[in-house]
N, C-alpha and C positions, 0 to 999 in steps of 0.2 A: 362307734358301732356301725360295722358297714352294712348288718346285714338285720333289716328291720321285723322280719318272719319267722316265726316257729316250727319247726320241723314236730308235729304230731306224733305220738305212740299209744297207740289205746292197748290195754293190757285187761287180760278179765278175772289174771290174779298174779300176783308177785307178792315176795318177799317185803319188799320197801319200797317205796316210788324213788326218794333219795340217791339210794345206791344203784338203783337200775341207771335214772339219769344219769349218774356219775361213768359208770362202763358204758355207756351210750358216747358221750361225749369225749371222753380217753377214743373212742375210734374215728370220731369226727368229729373235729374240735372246732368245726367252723360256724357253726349254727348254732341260734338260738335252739331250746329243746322244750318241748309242752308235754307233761307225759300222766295220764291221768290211768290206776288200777279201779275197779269194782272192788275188787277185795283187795287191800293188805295186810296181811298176817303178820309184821309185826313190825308198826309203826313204832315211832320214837318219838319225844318233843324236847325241851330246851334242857339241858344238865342231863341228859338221859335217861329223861323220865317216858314211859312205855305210852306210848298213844293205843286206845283203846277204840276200835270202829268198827263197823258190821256192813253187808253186805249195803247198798244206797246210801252211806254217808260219801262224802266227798274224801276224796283221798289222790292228793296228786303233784308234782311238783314240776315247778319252773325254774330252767336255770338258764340265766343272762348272758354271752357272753359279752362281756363290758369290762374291759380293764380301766381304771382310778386306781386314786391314792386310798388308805387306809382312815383316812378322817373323814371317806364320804360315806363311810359304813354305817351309820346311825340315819344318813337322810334317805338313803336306797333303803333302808328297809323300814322305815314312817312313809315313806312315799310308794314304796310297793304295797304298803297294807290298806294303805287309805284307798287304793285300786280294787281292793279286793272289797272293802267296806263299801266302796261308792256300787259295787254291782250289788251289792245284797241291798243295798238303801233301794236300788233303781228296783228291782224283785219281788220286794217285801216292804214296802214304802210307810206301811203301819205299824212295822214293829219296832221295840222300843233297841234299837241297834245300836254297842259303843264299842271302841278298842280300848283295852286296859295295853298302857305301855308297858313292855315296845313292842308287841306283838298278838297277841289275845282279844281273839272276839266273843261281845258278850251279850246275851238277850237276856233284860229283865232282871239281870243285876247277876245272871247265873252264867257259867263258859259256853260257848256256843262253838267255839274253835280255834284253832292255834295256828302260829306260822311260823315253821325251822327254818334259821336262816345258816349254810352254809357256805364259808367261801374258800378260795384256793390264792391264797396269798405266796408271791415269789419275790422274793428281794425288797419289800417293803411295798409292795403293788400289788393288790388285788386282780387275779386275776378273771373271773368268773364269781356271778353270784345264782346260789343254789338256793331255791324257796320251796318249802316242802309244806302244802298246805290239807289240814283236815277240819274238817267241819261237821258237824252233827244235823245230819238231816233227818234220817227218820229213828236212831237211838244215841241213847246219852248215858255214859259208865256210869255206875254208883257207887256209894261207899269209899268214895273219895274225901281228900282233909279239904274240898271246897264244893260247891254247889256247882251240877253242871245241868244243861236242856239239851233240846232238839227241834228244829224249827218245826217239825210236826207233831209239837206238843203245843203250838202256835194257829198253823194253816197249812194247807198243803201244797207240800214241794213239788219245787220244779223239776229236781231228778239231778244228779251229780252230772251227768255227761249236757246237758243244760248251764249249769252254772260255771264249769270246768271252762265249755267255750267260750262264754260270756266276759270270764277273766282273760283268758286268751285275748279275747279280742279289744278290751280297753287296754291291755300291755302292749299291743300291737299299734294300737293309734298312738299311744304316747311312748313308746322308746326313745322317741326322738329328743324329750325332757332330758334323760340322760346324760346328756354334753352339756345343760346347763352349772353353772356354778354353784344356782340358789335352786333346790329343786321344791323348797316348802315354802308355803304363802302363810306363814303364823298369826292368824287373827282369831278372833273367836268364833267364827264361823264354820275352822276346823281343830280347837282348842276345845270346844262342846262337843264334838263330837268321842271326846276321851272319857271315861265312865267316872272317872276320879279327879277332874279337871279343879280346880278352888277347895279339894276337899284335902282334910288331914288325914295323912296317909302313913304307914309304917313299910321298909324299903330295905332290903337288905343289902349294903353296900358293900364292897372291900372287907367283907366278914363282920360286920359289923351292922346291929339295924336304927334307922337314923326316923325321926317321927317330924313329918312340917308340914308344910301345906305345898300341894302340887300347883304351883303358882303359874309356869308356863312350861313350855319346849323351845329350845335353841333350836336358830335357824339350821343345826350339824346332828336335830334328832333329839336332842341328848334332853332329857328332866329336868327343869330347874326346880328343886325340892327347897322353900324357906324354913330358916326353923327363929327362935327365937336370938340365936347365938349368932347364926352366919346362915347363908345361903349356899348350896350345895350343887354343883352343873354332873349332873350324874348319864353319865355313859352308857356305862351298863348295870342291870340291879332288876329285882324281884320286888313288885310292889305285892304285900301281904293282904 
């Protein structure tokens, strides 16, 4: 990664943050890109499920450019979220803060925000990674098939364009991690910090849903699910 700095875009409404970066970057392909909307009118999250936000929730997305191989795609995005988790811990240092793997952040056992991860893979080589993050600051959807908050249903926020730079700028000291081989330090010091860490968990695999205990995480990202039968290194999947 030669070039350590985010090229900024402050927008005070668009469509998608996602797709803007993407036309962004198709014109200049050389730069990291930080790109944070006020409003998104119609957000998306993982399988194409509709992200739901209002005017001061967080809404914004980072894309990397960082070419690798396709087996580092499970540690760049535990390693980018735990970036994103470590500023909300530094912010909010009393709340009870987790990530539900592989992506999902949660207060109080309720969603507090999610992270799309899109990439651009060419010949079996990634070539840019696209993180599309929302977060609930001051509203939280309802009538959802899961329980969701808002950190100002906690204390009061710092303000989207506040926390926006604040991720920006731990991306910005640590890009340099990127060219390492091992990019996650697996102990339990950041194994606690996962909301379902030692607990039995139900996970939707390969179409399939498989019940064990969320025992660890491989040094590649990935689940290690136990079950009574065998043990399961799970990639990708939907914990229930």
């Amino acid at each position: 990664m030669s070039n350590t700095n985010f090229d900024h875009f402050f927008y005070k409404s668009l469509t998608n943050t996602n797709d803007t970066t993407k036309k962004i970057y198709d014109l200049q392909k050389s730069q990291n890109i930080a790109l944070i909307a006020i409003k998104q009118k119609q957000g998306r999250g993982r399988t194409n499920k509709k992200w739901i936000s209002k005017e001061g929730d967080l809404t914004c997305s980072f894309l990397l450019n960082f070419q690798t191989t396709v087996n580092k795609l499970g540690q760049i995005n535990l390693w980018f979220i735990n970036k994103v988790f470590t500023v909300l811990k530094k912010l909010y240092p009393d709340l009870n803060l987790k990530i539900k793997w592989p992506n999902d952040l949660y207060l109080e056992g309720k969603k507090l925000g999610g992270i799309l991860v899109e990439t651009s893979i060419i010949k079996g080589k990634v070539n840019y990674f696209l993180f599309g993050i929302g977060i609930n600051l001051v509203s939280n959807p309802e009538n959802l098939s899961y329980p969701t908050t808002s950190l100002a249903n906690f204390e009061k926020t710092q303000g989207p364009l506040k926390l926006f730079l604040e991720i920006s700028r731990i991306l910005t000291n640590n890009l340099y991690q990127l060219k390492k081989s091992s990019l996650l330090k697996i102990d339990n010091n950041f194994l606690k910090n996962f909301k379902d860490f030692k607990k039995i968990v139900k996970i939707n695999f390969n179409e399939q849903k498989i019940e064990g205990q969320f025992s660890s995480i491989s040094k590649n990202g990935e689940l290690i699910l136990v079950t009574p039968q065998k043990t399961f290194i799970i990639n990708f999947g939907e914990i229930l």
